[in-house]
C-alpha positions in Angstrom: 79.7 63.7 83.3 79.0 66.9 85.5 82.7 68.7 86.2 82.7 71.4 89.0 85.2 74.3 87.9 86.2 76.1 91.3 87.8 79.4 89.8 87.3 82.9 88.5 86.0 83.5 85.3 88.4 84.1 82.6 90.3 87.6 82.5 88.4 89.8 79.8 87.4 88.6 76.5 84.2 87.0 75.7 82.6 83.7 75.0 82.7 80.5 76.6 85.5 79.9 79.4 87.8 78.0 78.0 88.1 75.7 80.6 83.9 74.6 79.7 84.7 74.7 76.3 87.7 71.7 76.3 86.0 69.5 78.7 82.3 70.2 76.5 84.8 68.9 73.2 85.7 66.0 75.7 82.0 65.2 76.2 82.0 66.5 80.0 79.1 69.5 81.5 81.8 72.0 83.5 80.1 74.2 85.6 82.3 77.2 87.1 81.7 78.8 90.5 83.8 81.7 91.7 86.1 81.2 94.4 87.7 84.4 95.5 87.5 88.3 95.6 90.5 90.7 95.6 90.5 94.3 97.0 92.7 96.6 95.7 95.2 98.4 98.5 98.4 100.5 98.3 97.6 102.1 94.9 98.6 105.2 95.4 102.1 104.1 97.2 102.2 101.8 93.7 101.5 104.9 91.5 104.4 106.5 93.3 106.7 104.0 92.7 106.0 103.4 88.9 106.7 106.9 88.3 110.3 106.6 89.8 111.1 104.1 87.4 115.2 104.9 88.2 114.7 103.5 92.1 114.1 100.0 90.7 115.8 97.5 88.1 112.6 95.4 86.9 109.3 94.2 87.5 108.0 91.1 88.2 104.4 90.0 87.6 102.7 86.7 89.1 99.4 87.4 88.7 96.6 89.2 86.4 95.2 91.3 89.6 99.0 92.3 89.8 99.2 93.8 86.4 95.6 95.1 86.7 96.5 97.4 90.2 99.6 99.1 87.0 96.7 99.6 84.9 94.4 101.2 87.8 97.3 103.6 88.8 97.8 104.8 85.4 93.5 105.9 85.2 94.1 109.3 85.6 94.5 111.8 82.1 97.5 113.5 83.7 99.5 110.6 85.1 98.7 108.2 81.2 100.2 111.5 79.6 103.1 111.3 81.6 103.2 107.7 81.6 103.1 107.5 77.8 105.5 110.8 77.6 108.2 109.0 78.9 107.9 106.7 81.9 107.1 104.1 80.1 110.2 103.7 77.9 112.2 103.6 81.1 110.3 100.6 82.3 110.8 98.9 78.7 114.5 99.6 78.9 114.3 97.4 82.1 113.5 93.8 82.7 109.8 92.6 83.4 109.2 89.2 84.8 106.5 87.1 84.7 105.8 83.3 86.0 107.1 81.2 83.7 110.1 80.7 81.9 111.4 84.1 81.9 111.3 84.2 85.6 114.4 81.5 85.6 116.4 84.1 84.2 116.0 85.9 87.8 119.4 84.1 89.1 121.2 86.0 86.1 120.0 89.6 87.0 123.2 91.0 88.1 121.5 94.9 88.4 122.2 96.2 92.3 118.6 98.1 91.9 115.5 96.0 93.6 112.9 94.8 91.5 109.3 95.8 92.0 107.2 93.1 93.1 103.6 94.1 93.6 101.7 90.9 94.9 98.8 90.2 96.9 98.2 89.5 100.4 98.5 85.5 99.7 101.6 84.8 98.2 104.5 82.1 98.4 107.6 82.6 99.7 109.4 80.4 97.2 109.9 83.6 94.3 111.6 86.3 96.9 113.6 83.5 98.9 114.7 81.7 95.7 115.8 85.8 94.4 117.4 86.6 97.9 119.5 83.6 97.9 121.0 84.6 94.3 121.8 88.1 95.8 118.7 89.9 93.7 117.1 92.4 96.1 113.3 92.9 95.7 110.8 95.7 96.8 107.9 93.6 98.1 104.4 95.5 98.2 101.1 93.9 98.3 98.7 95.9 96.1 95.3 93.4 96.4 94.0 91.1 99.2 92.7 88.1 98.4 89.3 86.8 100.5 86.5 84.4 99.8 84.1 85.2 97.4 81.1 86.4 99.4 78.3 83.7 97.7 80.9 80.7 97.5 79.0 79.2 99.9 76.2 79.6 98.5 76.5 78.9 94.9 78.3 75.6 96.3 74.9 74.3 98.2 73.0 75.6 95.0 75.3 73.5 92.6 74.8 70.5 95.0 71.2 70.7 95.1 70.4 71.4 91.1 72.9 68.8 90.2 74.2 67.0 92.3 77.3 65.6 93.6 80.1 66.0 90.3 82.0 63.5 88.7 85.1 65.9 89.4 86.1 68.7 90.7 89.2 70.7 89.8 91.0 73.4 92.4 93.0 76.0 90.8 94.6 77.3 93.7 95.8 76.6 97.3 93.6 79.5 98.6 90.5 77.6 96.8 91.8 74.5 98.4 91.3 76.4 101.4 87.6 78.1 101.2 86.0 75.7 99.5 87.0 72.1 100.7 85.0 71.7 103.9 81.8 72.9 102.6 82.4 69.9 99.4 83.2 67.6 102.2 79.8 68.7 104.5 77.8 68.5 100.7 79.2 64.9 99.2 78.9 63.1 102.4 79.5 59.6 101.7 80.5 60.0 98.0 83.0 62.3 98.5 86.0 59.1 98.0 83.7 59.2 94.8 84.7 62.3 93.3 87.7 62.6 91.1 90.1 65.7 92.2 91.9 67.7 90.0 94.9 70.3 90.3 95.8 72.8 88.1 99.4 72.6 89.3 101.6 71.0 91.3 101.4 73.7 93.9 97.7 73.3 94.3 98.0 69.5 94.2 100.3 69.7 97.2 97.2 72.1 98.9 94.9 69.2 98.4 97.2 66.1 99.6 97.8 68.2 102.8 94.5 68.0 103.3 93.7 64.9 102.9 92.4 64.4 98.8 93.2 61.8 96.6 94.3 64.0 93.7 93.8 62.0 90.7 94.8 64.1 88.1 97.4 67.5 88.3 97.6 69.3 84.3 101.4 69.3 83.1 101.1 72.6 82.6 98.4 75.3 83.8 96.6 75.4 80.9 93.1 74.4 79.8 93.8 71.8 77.6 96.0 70.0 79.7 93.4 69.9 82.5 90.9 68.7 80.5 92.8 66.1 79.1 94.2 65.0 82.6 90.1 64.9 83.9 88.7 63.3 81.0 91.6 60.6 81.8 90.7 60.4 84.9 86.9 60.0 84.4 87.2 57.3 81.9 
């Protein structure tokens, strides 16, 4: 069965996604199209702070385009020769967070200097209320905006035409919930109550309920084994 994939295409690396290649071993066609574009902003006020490693207590991380905006400011010969001189070691005698387990350790983090949070214009308030609540001051700053991909819409009515209305379809974030759900709706017409939704997460399952969707299958965890298994459950 034909599986619409609404996402970005894996971070670096090469061969298949792996999100085709567990629904292919489940005997399912996945088909990804792109969903969002991220413009880097704030760079050089990120730069800055990296380099004053003493005016913060941690890092947090919650996304790839996060890390990626460190790895842009740190481009230049001159500022990777500091960086690897000595800045660095400061930052690894510190904390670094990233979504997952490590980030319930937050509550513990009894260091009076802020964490760094460099996030993107779309972001839930659940990770700096949940900190500010436990006394853990944080140094927002939003180093990429997040938009629609500029041929969503097009690559949508394409996929639609060459093959049809999908079996499933699986959202990977609210923001795709967002950009992509009225043109699926204006596509499948009638056979939309047809289609069996998927969520990556909770988070983007709640997206899709408030809109509306039947979601008939959310992975345990965000990973692409688990969604594959929860689809090909759902398409059997």
């Amino acid at each position: 069965m034909h599986v619409l994939l609404l996402k970005e295409p894996r971070e670096g690396g090469s061969g298949p996604d792996p999100y085709i290649k567990e629904l292919a071993s489940r005997g399912h066609k996945a088909t990804l199209i792109p969903v969002l574009s991220f413009t880097f902003v704030s760079l050089n006020t990120l730069s800055d702070k990296l380099f004053q490693p003493e005016q913060h207590g941690g890092l947090i991380f919650t996304s790839p385009r996060a890390v990626e905006a460190v790895k842009m400011c740190l481009e230049d010969d001159e500022r990777t020769e500091q960086w690897n001189k000595d800045i660095k070691d400061k930052w690894n005698a510190k904390s670094i967070y990233v979504v997952g387990k490590a980030t319930a350790a937050l509550g513990e983090d009894t260091n009076i200097l802020p964490l760094l949070f460099p996030c993107g214009s779309i972001k839930r308030e659940v990770l700096p209320t949940a900190l500010r609540e436990n006394g853990v001051p944080l140094d927002t700053l939003m180093v990429y905006q997040t938009a629609q991909h500029p041929d969503l819409e097009k690559n949508l009515k394409n996929y639609f035409t060459e093959q049809g209305v999908p079996a499933s379809i699986a959202f990977f974030s609210p923001s795709g919930v967002k950009f992509c759900l009225e043109t699926v709706r204006r596509l499948s017409g009638e056979q939309l109550k047809q289609i069996k939704f998927a969520a990556i997460g909770p988070t983007t399952a709640d997206a899709m309920t408030a809109e509306g969707l039947s979601v008939s299958c959310s992975a345990d965890k965000p990973t692409a084994e688990h969604l594959a298994t929860g689809i090909a459950k759902a398409l059997q």
